[in-house]
Backbone as XML, in Angstrom:
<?xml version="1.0"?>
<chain id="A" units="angstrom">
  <residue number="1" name="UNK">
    <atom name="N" x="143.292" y="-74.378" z="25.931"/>
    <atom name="CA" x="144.082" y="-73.582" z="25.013"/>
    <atom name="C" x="144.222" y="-72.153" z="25.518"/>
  </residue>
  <residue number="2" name="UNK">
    <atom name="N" x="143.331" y="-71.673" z="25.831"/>
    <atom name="CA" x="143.175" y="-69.959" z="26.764"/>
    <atom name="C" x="144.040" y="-70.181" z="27.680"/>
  </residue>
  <residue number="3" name="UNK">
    <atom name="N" x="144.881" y="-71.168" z="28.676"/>
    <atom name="CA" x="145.657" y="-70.860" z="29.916"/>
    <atom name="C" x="147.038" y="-71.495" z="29.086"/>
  </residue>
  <residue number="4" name="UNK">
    <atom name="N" x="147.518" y="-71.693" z="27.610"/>
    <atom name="CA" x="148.538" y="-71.788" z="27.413"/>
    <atom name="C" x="148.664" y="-70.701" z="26.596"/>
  </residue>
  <residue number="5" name="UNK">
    <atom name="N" x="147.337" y="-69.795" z="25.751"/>
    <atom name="CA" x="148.053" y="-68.657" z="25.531"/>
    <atom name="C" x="148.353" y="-67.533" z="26.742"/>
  </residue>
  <residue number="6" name="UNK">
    <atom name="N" x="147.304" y="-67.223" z="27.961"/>
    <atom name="CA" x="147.815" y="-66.778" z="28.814"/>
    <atom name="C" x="149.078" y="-66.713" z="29.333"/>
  </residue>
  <residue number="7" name="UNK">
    <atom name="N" x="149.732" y="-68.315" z="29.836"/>
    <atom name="CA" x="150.923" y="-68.186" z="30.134"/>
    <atom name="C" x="152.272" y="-67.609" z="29.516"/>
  </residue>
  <residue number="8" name="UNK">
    <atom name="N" x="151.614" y="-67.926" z="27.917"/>
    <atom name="CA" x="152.872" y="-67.364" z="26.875"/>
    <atom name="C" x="152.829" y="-65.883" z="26.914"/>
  </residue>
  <residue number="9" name="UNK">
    <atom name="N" x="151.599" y="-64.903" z="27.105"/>
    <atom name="CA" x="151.240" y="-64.195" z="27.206"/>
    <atom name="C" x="152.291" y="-63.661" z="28.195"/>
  </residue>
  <residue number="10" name="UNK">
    <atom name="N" x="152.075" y="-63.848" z="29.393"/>
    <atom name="CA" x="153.160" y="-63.643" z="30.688"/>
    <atom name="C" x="154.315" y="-63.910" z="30.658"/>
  </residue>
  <residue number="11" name="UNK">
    <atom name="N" x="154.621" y="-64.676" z="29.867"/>
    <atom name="CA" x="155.948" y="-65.353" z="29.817"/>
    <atom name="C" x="156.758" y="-64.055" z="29.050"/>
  </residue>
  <residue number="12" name="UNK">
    <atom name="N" x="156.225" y="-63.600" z="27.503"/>
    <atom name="CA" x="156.787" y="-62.674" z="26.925"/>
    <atom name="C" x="156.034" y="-61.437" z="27.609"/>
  </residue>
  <residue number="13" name="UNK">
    <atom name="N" x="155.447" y="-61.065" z="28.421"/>
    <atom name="CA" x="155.180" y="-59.657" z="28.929"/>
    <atom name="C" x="156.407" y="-59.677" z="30.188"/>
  </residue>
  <residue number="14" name="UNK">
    <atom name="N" x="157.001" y="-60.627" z="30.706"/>
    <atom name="CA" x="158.112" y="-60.790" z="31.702"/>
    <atom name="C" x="159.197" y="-60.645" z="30.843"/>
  </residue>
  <residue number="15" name="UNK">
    <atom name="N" x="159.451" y="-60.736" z="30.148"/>
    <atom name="CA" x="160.572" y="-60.801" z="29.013"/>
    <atom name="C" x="160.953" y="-59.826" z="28.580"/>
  </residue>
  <residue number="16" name="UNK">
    <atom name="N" x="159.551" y="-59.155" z="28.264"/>
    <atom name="CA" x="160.010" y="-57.866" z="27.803"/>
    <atom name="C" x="160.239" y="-56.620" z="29.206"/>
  </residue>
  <residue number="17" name="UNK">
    <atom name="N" x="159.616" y="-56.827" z="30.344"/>
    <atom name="CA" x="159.833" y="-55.926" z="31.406"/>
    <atom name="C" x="161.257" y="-56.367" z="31.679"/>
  </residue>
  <residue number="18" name="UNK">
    <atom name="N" x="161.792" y="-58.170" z="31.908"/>
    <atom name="CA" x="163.329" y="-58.082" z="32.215"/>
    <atom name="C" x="164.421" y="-57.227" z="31.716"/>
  </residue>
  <residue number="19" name="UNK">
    <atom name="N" x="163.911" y="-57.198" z="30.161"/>
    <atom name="CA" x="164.734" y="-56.302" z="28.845"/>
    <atom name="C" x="164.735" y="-55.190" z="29.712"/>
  </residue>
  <residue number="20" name="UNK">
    <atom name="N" x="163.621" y="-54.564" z="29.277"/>
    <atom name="CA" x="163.825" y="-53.255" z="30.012"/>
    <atom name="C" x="164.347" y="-52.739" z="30.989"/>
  </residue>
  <residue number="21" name="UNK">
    <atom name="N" x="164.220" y="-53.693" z="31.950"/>
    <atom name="CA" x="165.023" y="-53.041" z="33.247"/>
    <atom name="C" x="166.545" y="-53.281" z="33.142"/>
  </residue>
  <residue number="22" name="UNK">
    <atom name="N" x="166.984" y="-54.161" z="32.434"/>
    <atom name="CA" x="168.345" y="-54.472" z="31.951"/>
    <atom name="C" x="168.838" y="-53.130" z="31.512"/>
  </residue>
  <residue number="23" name="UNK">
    <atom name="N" x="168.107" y="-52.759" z="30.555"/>
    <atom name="CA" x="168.288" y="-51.379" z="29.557"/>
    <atom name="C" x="168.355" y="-50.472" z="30.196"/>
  </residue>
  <residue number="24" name="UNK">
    <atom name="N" x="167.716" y="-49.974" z="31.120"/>
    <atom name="CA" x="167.723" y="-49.022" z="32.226"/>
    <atom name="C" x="168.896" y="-48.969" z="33.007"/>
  </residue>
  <residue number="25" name="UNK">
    <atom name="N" x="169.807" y="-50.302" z="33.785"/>
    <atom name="CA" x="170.795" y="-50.025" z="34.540"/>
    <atom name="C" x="171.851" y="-49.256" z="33.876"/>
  </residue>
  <residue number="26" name="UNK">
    <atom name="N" x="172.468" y="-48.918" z="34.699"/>
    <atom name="CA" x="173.788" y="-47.421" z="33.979"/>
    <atom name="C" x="175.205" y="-48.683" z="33.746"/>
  </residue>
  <residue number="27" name="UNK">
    <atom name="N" x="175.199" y="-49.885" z="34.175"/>
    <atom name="CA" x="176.066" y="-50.284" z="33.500"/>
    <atom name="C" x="175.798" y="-51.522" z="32.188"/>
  </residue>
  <residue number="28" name="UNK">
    <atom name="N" x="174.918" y="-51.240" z="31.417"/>
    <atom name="CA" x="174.678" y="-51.921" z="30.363"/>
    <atom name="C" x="174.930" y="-50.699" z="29.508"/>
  </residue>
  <residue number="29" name="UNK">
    <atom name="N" x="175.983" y="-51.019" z="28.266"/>
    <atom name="CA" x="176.604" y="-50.249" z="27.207"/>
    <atom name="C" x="176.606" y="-51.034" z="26.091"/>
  </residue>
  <residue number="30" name="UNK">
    <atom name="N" x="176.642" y="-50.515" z="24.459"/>
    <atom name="CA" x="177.098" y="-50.909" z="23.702"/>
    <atom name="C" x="178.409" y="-50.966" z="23.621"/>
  </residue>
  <residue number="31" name="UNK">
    <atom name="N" x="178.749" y="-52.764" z="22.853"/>
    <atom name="CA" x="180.239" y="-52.512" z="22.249"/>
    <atom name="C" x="180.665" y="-52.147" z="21.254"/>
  </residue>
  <residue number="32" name="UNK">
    <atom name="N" x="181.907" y="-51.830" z="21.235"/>
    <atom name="CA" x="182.190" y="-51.120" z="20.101"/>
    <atom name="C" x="181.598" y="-51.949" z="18.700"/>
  </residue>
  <residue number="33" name="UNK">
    <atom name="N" x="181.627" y="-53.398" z="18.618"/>
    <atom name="CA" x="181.238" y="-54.089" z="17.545"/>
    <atom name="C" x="179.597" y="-54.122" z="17.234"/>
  </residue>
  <residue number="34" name="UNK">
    <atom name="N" x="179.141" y="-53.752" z="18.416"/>
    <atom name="CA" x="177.822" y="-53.427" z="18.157"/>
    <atom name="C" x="176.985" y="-52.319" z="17.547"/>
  </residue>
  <residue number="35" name="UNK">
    <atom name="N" x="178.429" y="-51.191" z="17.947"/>
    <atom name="CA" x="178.259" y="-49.735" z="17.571"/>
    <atom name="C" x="178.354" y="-50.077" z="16.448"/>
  </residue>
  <residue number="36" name="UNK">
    <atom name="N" x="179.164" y="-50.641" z="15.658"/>
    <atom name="CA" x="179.907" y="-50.638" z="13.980"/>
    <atom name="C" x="178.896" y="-51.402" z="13.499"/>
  </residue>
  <residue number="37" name="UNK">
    <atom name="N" x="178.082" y="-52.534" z="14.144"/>
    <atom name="CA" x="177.110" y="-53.263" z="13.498"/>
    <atom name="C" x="176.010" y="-52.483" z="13.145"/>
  </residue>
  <residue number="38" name="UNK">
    <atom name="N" x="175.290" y="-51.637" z="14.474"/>
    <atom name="CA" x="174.444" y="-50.909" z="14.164"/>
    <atom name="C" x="174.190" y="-49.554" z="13.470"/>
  </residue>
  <residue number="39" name="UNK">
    <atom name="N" x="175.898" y="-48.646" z="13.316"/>
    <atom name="CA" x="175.760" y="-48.189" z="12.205"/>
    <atom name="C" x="175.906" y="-48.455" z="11.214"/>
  </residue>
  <residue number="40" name="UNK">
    <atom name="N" x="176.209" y="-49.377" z="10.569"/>
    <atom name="CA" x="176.322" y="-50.067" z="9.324"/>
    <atom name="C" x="174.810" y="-50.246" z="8.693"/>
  </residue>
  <residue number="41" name="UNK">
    <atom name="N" x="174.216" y="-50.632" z="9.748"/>
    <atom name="CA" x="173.039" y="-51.173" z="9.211"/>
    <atom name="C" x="172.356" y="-49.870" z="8.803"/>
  </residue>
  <residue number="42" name="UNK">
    <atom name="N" x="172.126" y="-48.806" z="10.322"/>
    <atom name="CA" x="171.345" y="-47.953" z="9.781"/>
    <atom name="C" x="171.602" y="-47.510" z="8.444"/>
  </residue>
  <residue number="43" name="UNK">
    <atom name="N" x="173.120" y="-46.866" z="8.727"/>
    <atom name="CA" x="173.720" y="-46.208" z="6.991"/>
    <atom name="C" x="173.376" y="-46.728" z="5.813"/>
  </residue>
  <residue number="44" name="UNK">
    <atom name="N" x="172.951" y="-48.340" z="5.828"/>
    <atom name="CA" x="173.059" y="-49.087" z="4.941"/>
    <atom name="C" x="171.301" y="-49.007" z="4.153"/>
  </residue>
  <residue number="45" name="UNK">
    <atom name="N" x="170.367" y="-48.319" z="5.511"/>
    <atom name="CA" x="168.864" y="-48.337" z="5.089"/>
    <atom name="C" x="168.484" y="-47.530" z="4.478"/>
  </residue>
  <residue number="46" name="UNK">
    <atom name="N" x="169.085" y="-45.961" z="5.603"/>
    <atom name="CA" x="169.058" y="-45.157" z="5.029"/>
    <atom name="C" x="169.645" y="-44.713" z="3.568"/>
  </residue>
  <residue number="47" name="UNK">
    <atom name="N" x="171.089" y="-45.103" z="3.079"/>
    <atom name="CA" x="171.368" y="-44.901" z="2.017"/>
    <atom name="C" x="170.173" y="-45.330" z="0.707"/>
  </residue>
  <residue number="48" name="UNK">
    <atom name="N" x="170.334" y="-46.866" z="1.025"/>
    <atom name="CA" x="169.117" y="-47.440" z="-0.640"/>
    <atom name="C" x="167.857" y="-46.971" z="-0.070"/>
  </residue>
  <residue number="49" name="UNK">
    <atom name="N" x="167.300" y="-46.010" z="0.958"/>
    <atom name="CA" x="165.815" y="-45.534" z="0.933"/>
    <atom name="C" x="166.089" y="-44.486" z="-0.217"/>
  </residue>
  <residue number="50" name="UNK">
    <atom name="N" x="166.999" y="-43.788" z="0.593"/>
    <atom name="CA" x="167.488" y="-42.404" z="-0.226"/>
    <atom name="C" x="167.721" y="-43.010" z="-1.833"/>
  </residue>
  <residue number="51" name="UNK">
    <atom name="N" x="168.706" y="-43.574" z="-2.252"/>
    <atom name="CA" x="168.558" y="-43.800" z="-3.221"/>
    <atom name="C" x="166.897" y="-44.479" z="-4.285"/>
  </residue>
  <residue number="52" name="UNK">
    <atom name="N" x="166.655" y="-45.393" z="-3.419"/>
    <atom name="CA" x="165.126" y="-45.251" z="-4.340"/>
    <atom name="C" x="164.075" y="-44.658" z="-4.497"/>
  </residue>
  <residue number="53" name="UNK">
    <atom name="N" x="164.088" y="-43.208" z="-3.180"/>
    <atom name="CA" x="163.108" y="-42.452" z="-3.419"/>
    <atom name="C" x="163.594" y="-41.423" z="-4.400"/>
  </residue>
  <residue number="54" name="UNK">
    <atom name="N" x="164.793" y="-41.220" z="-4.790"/>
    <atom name="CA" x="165.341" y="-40.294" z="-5.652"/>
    <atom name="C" x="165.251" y="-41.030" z="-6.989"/>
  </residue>
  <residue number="55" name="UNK">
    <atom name="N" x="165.914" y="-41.581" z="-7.006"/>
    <atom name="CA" x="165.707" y="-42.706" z="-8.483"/>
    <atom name="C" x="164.000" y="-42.561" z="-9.073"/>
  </residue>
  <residue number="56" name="UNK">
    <atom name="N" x="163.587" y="-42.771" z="-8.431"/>
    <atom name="CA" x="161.567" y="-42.637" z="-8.573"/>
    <atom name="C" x="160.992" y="-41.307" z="-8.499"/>
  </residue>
  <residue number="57" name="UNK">
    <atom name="N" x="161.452" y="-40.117" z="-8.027"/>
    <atom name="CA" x="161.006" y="-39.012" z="-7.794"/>
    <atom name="C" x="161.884" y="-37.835" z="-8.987"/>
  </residue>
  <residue number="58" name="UNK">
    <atom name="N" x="162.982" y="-38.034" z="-9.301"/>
    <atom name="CA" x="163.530" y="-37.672" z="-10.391"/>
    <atom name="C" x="163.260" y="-37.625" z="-11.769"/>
  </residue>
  <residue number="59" name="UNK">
    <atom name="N" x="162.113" y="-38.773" z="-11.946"/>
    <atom name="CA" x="161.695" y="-39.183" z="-13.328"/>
    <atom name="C" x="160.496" y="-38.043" z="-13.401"/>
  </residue>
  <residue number="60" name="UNK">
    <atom name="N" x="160.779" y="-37.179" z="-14.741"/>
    <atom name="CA" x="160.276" y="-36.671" z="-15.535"/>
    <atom name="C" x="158.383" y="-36.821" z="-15.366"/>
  </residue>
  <residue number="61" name="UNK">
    <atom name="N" x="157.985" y="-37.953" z="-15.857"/>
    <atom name="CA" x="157.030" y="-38.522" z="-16.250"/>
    <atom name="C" x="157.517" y="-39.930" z="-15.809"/>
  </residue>
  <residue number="62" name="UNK">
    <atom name="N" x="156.143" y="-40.056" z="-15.311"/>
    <atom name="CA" x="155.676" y="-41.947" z="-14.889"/>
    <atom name="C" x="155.569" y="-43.168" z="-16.226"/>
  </residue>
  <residue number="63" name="UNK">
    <atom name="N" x="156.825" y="-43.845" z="-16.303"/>
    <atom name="CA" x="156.174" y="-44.486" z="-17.344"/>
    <atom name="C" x="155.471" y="-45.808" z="-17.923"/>
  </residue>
  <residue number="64" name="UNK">
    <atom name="N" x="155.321" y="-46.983" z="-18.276"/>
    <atom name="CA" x="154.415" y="-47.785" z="-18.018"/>
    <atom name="C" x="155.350" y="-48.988" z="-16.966"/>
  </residue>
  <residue number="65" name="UNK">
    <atom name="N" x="156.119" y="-48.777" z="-17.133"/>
    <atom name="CA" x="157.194" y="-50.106" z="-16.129"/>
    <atom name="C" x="156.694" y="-50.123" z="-14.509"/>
  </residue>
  <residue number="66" name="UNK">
    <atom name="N" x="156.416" y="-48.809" z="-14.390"/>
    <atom name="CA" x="156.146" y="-48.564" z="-13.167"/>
    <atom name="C" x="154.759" y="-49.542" z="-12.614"/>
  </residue>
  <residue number="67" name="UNK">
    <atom name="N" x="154.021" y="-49.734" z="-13.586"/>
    <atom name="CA" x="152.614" y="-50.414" z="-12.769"/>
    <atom name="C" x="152.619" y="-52.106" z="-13.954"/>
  </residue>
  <residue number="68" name="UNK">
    <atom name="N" x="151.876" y="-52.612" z="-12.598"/>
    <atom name="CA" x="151.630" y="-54.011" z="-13.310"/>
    <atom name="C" x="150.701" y="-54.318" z="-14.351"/>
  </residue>
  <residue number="69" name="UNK">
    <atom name="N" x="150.765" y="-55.255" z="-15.429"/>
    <atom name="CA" x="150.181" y="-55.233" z="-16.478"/>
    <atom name="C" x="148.680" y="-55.512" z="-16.132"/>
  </residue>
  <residue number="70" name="UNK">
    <atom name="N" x="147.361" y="-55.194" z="-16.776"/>
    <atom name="CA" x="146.449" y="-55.389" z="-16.298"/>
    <atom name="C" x="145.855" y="-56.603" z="-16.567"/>
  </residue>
  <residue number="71" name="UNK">
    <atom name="N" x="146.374" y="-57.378" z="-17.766"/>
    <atom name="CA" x="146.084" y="-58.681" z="-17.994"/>
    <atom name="C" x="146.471" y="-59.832" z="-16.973"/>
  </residue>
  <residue number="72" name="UNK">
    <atom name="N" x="147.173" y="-59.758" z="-15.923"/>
    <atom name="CA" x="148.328" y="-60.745" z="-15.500"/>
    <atom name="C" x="146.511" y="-62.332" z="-15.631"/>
  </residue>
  <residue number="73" name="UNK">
    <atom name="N" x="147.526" y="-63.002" z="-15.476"/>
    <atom name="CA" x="146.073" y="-64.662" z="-15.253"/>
    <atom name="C" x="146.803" y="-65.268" z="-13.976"/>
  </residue>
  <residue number="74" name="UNK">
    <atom name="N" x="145.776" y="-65.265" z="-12.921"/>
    <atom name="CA" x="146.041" y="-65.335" z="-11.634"/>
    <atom name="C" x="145.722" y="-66.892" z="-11.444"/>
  </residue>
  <residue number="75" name="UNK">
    <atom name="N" x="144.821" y="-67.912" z="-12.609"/>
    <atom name="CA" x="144.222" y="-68.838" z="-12.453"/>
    <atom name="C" x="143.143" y="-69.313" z="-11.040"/>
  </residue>
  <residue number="76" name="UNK">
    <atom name="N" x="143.117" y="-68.536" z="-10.511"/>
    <atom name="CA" x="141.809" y="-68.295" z="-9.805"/>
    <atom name="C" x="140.476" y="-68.589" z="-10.215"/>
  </residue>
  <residue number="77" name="UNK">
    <atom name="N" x="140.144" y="-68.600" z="-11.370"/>
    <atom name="CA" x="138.412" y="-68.589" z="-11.819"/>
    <atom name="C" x="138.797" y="-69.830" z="-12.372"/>
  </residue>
  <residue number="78" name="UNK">
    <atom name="N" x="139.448" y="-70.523" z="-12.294"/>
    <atom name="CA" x="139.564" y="-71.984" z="-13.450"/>
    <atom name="C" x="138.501" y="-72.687" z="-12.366"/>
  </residue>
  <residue number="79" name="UNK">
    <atom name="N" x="137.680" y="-73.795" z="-12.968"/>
    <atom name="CA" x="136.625" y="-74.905" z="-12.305"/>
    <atom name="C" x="137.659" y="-75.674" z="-12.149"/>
  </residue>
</chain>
């Protein structure tokens, strides 16, 4: 079992050095659809972070919605 995680081991430590050196040559570019994908996404994280740290940081006072009830029954201790 130790010389098949080894190999996987090597297998993705080669994988990731191929990446890299890929990434490094001067003619690997984003495309434009990749550009639009990947700002979308970021815009899309950043916006609802922003929005839920404001939504939560705006409130006045903390009120009980915010935390879980202390009763919940997990059924854990049942025999």
């Amino acid at each position: 079992m130790g010389g098949l995680r080894r190999r996987m081991g090597d297998f993705a430590v080669n994988g990731l050095l191929a990446m890299l050196a890929q990434a490094a040559a001067d003619d690997v570019g984003l495309t434009v659809g990749g550009t639009v994908v990947m700002t979308c996404s970021i815009v899309l994280v950043l916006g609802l972070t922003i929005f839920c740290m404001t939504r939560i940081l705006r409130e006045k006072r903390p009120t009980e919605h915010h935390h879980a009830p202390l009763d919940i029954d997990t059924h854990d201790r049942e025999a």
